[in-house]
Structures are given as C-alpha cells and as structure tokens.
N, C-alpha and C positions, 0 to 999 in steps of 0.2 A: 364595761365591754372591752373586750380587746381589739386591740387595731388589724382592721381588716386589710388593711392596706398597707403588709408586711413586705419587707424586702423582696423576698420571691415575686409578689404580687408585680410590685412596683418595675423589679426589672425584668419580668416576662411583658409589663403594659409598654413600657417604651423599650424593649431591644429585643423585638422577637424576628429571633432566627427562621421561624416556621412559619413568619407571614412571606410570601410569594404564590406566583403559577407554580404548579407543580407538572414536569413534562410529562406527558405519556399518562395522567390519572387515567384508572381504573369509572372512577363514580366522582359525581361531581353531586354535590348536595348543598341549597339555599339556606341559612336560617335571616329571621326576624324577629325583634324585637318591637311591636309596635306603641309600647309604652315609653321608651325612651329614644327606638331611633337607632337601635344598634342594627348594626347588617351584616352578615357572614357570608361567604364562599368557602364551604369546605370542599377539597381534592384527598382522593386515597388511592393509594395505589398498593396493590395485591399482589403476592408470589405464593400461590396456593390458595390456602386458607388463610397464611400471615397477614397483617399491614405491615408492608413494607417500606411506606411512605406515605404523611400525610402533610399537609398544608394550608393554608387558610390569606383569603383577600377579606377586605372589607373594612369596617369602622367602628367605633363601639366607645362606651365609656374604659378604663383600664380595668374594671373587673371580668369584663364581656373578653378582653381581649388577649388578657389576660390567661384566664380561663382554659381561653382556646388554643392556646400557647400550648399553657404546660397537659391540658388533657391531650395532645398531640403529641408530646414527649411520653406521655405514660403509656398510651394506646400502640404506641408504634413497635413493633417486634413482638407483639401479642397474637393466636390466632383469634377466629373472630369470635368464638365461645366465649374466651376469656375479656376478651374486651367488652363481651355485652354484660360479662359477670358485673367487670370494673365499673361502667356505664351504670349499672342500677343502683349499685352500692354509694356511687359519687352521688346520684339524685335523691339515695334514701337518705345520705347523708346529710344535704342540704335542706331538707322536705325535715329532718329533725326524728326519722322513722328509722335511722340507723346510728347508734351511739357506740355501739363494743369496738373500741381500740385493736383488739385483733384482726376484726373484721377490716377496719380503716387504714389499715398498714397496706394492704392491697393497692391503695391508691396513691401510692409515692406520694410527689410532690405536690399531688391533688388534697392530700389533706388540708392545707392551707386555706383554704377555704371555710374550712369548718365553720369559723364564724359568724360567716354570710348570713349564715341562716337568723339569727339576730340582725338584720335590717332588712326586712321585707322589701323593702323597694331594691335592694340589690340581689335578690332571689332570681329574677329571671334573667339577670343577666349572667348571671354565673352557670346558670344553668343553661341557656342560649346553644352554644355549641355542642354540651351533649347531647340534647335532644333532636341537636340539626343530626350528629352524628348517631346517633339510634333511630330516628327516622330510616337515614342512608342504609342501614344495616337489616331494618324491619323490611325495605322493600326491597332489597338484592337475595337478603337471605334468609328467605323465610320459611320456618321449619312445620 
C-alpha cells in the first residue's frame, strides 16, 4: 500500500494556513467525527455565487485536518455548482465509486488522498469536512 501520509498530507496537517476565524463568514458549518474524536468549524464566505473565502477551527487526527486544509484550497474561487461537482467526485473517490483519472484531475491537490480509501478507519476522516462542507451547501442552496 502506499503511504498515505505523503508530503502534501503531512504539511497541510501541521502548517495550515486555512485554520483560523474567518471575518465576516457568510455560513458557518459543525462537523464530527464520532469514531475518533475529530471536530471541525467550517466558515465560508461568499461574492455571488463564488467562495471567496473559506476557513476552518478545530482538532482532528492529520488526515481530518489535513483534508480540510487542502479541500479549502481547491474549493476556494469555485462557484457553488462547481464545488458541489468537486465535493461528490472527492467522496466518489474516496467510497472507491470514482477511479478515471480525468475525472480526478478536477480535484487538484485533493487527489492525494486517493489512497485512504485502503484503510477504512481513516475513510471518515478524510472525508469529515467534505460532508460538513456539502452539508453547508445542501442547506443554503438547495435547488
């Protein structure tokens, strides 16, 4: 198996720029992990339809937090169609329901991940903050 716990990983888990308050959020969204113990505060902040800004508090093992790092780098300057694209493609990806490489290019720096999906107990934590983040999005903007 290859190591999950690549460069990228490692240094989105300890140097992330994108954990802080975020001023003036738009939506503020909880996640949980009750199997481990991870905890999130996602903030997003809005210019239209854009993310123009998002952020994240809380605690987590460094896949959870990780995670929530770089899907916050990839999300951000998307509008919100496109992000819910990226959103399901990242969880098909990890669920092992989404394999074509064309397809997974859409997800920058989120393909990194990929491997997760070979160790079930780190599944939900990778997965953690997209679903907090598709949550936020199912209930602001629901078509």
């Amino acid at each position: 198996m290859e190591d999950v716990y690549n460069d990228l990983i490692m240094e989105h888990s300890m140097n992330s720029y994108n954990k802080k308050k975020l001023d003036n959020a738009d939506f503020e969204e909880m996640g949980h992990n009750p199997n481990c113990g991870d905890e999130i505060s996602l903030e997003l902040k809005l210019n239209g339809d854009i993310i123009e800004d998002m952020a994240f508090t809380g605690h987590g093992c460094a896949i959870s937090q990780a995670s929530t790092s770089i899907m916050i780098d990839t999300l951000k300057g998307k509008d919100i169609e496109k992000a819910k694209e990226i959103i399901e493609t990242f969880i098909a990806m990890i669920k092992r329901e989404e394999t074509d490489e064309q397809n997974l290019r859409k997800l920058e720096d989120a393909i990194a991940f990929q491997n997760v999906s070979n160790m079930p107990a780190r599944v939900k934590c990778a997965l953690l903050a997209w679903h907090t983040v598709e949550d936020m999005l199912d209930k602001k903007f629901e078509k």
